[in-house]
C-alpha positions as CSV (number, residue, x, y, z in Angstrom):
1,X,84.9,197.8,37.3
2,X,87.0,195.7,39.5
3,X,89.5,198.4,42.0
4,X,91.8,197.7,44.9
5,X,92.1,199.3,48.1
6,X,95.0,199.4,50.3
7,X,93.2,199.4,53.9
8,X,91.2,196.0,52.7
9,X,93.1,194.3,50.3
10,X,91.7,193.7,46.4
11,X,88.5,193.2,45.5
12,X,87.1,190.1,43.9
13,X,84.5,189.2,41.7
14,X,83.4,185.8,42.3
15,X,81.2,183.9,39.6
16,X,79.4,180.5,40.5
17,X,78.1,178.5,38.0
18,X,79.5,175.8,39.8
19,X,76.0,175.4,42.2
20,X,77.4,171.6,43.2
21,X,76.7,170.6,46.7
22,X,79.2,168.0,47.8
23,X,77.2,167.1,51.3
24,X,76.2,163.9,49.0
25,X,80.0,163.2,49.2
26,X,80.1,163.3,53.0
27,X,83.4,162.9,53.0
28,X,86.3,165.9,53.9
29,X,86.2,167.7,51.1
30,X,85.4,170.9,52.7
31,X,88.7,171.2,54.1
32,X,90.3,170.9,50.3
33,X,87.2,173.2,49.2
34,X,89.7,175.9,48.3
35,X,90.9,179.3,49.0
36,X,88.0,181.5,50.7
37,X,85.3,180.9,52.2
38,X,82.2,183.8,52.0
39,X,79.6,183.3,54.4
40,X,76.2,184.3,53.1
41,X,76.8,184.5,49.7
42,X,74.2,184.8,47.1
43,X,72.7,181.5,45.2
44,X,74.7,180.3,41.7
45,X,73.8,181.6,38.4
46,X,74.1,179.5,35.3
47,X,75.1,181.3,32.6
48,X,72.4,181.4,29.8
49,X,74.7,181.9,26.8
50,X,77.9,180.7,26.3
51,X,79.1,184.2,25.6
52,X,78.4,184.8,29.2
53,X,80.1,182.0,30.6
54,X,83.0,183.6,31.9
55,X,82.1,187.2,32.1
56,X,81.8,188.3,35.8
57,X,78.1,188.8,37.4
58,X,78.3,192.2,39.8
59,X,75.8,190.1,41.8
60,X,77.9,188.3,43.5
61,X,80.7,191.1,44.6
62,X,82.3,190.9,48.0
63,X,85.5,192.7,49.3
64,X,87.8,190.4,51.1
65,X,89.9,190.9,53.5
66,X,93.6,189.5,53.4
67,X,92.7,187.4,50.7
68,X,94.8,184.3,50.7
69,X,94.8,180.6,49.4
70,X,93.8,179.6,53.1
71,X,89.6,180.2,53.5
72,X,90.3,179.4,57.0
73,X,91.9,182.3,57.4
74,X,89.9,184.8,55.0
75,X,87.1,187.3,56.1
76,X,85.0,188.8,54.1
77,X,81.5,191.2,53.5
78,X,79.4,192.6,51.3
79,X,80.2,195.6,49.7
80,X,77.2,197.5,49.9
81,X,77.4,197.3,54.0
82,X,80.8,197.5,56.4
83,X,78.9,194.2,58.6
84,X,81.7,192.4,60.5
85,X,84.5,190.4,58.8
86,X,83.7,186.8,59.7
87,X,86.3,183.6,60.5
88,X,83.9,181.3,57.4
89,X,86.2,178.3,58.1
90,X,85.2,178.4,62.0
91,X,82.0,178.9,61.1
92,X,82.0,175.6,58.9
93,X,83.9,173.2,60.8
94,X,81.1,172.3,62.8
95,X,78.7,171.2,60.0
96,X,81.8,169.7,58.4
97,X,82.2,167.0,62.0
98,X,78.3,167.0,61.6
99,X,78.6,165.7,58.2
100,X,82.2,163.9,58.7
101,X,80.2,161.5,61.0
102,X,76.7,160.8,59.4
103,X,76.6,156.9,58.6
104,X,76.8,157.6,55.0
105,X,79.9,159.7,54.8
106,X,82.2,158.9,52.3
107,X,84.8,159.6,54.9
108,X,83.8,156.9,57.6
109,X,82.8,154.7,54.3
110,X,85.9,155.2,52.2
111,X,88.2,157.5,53.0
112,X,89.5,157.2,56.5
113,X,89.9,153.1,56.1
114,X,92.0,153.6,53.3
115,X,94.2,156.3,55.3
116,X,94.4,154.5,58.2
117,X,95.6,151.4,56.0
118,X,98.1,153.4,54.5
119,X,99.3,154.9,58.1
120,X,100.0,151.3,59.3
121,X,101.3,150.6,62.4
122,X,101.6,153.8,64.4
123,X,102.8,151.6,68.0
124,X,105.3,153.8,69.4
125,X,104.6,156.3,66.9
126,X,104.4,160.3,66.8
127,X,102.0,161.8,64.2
128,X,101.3,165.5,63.3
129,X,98.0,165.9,61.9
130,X,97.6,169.4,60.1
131,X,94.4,170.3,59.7
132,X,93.1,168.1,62.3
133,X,89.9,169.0,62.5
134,X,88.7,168.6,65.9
135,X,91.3,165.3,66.6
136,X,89.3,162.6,66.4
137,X,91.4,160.9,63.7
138,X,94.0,161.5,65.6
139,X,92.7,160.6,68.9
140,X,91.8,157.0,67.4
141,X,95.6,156.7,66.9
142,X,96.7,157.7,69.7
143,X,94.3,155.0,71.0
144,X,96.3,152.9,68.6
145,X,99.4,153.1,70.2
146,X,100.3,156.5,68.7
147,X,102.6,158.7,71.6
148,X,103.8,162.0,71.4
149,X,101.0,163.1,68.8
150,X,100.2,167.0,67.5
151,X,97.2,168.0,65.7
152,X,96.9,171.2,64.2
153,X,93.9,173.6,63.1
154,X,93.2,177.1,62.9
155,X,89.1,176.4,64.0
156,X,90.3,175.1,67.8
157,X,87.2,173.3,67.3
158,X,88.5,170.3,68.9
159,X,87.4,167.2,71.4
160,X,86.9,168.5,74.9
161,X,88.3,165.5,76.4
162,X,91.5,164.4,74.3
163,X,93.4,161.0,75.5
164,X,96.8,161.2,76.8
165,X,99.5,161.6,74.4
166,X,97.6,164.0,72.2
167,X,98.2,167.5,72.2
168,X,95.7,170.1,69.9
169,X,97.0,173.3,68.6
170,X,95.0,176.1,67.5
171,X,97.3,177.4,64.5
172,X,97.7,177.8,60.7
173,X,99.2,175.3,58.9
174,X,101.0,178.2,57.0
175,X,103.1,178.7,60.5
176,X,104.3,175.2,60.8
177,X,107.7,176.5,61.1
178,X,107.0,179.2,63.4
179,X,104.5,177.2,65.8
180,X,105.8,177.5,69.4
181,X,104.5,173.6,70.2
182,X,106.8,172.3,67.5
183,X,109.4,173.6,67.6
184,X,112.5,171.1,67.6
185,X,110.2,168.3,67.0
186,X,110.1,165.4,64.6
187,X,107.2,163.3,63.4
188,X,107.4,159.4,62.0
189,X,104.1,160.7,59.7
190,X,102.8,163.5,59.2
191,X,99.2,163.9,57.6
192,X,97.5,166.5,55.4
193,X,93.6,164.8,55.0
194,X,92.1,167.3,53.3
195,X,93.6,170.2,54.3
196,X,96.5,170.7,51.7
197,X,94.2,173.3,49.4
198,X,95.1,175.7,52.2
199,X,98.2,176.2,51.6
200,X,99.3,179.5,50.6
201,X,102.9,178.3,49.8
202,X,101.9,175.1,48.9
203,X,106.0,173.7,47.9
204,X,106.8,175.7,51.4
205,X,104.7,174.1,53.3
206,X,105.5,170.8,52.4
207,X,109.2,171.6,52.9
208,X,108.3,172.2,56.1
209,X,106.6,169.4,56.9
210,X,109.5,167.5,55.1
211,X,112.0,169.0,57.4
212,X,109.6,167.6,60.4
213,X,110.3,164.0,59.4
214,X,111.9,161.7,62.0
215,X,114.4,158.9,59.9
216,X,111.9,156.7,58.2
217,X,109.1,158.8,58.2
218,X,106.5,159.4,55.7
219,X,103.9,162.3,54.7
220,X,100.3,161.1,53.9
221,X,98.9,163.7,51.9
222,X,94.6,163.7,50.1
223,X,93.3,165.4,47.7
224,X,89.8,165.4,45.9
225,X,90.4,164.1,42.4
226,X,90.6,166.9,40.3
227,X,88.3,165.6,37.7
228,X,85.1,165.7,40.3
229,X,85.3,169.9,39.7
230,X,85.6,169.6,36.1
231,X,83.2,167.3,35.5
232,X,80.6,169.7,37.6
233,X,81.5,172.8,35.7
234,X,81.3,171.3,32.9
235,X,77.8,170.1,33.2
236,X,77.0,173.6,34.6
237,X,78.9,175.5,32.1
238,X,77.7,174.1,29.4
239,X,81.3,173.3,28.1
240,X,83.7,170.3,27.9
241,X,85.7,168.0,30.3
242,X,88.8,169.2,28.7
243,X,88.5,172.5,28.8
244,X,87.4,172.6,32.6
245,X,90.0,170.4,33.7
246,X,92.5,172.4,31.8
247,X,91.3,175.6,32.9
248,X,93.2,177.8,35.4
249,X,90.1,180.0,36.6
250,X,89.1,180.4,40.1
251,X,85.2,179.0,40.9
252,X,83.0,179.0,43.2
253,X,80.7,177.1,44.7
254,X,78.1,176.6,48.0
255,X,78.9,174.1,50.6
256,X,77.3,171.2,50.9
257,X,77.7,171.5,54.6
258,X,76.5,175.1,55.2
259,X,74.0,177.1,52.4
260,X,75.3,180.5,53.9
261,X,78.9,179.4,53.1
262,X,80.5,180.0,49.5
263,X,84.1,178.7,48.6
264,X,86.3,179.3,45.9
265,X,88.6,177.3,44.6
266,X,91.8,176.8,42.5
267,X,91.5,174.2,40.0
268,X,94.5,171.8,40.0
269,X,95.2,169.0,37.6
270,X,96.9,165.5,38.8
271,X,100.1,166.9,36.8
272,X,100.3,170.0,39.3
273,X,100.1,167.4,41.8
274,X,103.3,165.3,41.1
275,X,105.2,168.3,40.1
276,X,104.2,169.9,43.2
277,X,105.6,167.0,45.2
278,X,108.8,166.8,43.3
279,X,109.7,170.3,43.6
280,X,109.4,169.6,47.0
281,X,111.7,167.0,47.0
282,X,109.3,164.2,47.7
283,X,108.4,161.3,45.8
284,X,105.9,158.8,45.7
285,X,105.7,155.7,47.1
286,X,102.2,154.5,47.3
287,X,99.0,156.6,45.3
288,X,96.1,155.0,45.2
289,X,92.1,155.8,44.6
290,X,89.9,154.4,47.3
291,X,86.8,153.0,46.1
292,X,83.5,151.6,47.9
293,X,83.8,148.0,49.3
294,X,81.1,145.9,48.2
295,X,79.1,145.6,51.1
296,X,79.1,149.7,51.2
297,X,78.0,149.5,47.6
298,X,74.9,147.2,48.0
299,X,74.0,149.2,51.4
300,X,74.4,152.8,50.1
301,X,73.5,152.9,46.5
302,X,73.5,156.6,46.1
303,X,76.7,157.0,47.6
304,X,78.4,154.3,44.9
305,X,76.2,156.4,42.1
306,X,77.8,159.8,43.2
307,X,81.7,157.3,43.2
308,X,81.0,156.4,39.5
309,X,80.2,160.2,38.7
310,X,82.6,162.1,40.6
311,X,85.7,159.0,41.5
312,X,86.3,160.8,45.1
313,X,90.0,161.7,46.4
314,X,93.5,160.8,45.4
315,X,95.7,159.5,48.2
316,X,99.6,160.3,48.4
317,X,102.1,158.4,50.4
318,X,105.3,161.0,50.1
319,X,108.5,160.1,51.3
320,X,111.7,162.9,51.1
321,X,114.0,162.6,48.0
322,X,117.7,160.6,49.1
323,X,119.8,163.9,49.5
324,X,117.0,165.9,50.6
């Protein structure tokens, strides 16, 4: 039986037959991994009938704390021992720069160079980058010609040395509007790589950030396309494309980054996407799906194998709606 307790928030059963390890993606998907983040959780189980596909397994019961959409923020431990609530996002973001910067990474192969195409010409710029990681991205465009610059994340992982005209803020991207060190401010782009699955509000948020446009600016907002999860539960769950990509249950799964790290996730569809945007009163002006160039293709093989399986992230150039 699944019960609730005021002092520490519901509890939660969390089913993983979603064992997929996206380290072979190397790329920032960690950051959109989801909603919470459970260190030490136990391994997946595949279900063995498909009566028991769905049903949850008392296994894998945790109590978390202030549970939220953000899994940087959420704590959690297991229920048969008080232990001490953990920051799991903290935690990760170290293996995540570890992995972020191997040779391989999708990121340095594929996704960064088609961000930093679509980010142009930041001379004279100011960029907020929410979810920063530890700034390096945003310390290359500051290097760039990028002035004024914020980066934002609730790790405070970040570079020890950062170049002039950078500023890093250790905060929650659900407190953009509230955030002492931007207040007043406006940004020519503002940049959510990976880090938009945190958002507890996610239409608020981007209002925000909307708001925080100077004339002419531009949001660049990633996402992992949508069909990578479904196609992984649907292998492991022994059911269809359609119904996983259609489905609106929660899974779980371990990171690729960290084996003592589980993270749930909301399952989205590319529809949710555009409507999200919309009712934000964005619209698009550029999407596109980065692939592997061909030189990347003949060098990393596996990496191209894992592209044709899984097709990578979605990229969103938003711009606010005339009237907005």
């Amino acid at each position: 039986m699944i019960s609730s307790d005021a002092a520490f928030g519901p509890f939660v059963v969390l089913v993983s037959q979603d064992g997929a390890d996206e380290a072979d993606e190397g790329a920032a998907v960690a950051e959109d991994a989801g909603d919470v983040a459970l260190p030490n959780a136990p391994p997946a189980q595949k279900p063995r009938r498909p009566e028991d596909r769905r049903k949850p397994m008392t296994t894998a019961m945790f109590c978390l704390v202030a549970v939220s959409d953000d899994s940087q923020k959420a704590t959690s431990f297991h229920m048969d021992g008080p232990g001490d609530p953990s920051q799991a996002w903290p935690e990760l973001a170290a293996d995540y720069e570890r992995a972020r910067s191997r040779e391989d990474s999708l990121d340095r192969l594929v996704e960064w160079p088609a961000q930093r195409d679509l980010i142009g010409d930041v001379t004279g710029r100011s960029v907020l980058d929410v979810g920063c990681g530890n700034g390096g991205k945003l310390a290359e465009l500051v290097g760039a010609g990028a002035t004024a610059s914020v980066g934002v994340d609730v790790s405070g992982n970040f570079l020890s040395a950062p170049p002039p005209g950078l500023e890093l803020i250790r905060g929650d991207l659900n407190e953009l509007e509230s955030m002492p060190g931007l207040a007043g401010r406006a940004f020519d782009r503002i940049l959510f790589l990976q880090s938009f699955g945190y958002a507890e509000d996610p239409v608020r948020t981007l209002q925000t950030a909307r708001a925080m446009l100077a004339d002419n600016g531009f949001i660049l907002l990633t996402k992992t396309q949508p069909i990578r999860y479904a196609v992984e539960r649907a292998e492991q769950n022994e059911t269809s494309l359609g119904e996983e990509y259609f489905s609106t249950s929660r899974f779980s799964y371990l990171s690729g980054w960290n084996d003592q790290i589980r993270l749930t996730k909301r399952p989205y569809t590319i529809s949710d996407l555009i409507n999200l945007f919309s009712t934000a009163g964005l619209w698009i002006e550029t999407a596109i799906e980065p692939q592997l160039s061909e030189d990347a293709r003949r060098r990393y093989p596996h990496k191209q194998a894992w592209m044709n399986k899984y097709l990578g992230i979605l990229i969103f150039k938003l711009r606010p709606q005339s009237g907005q």
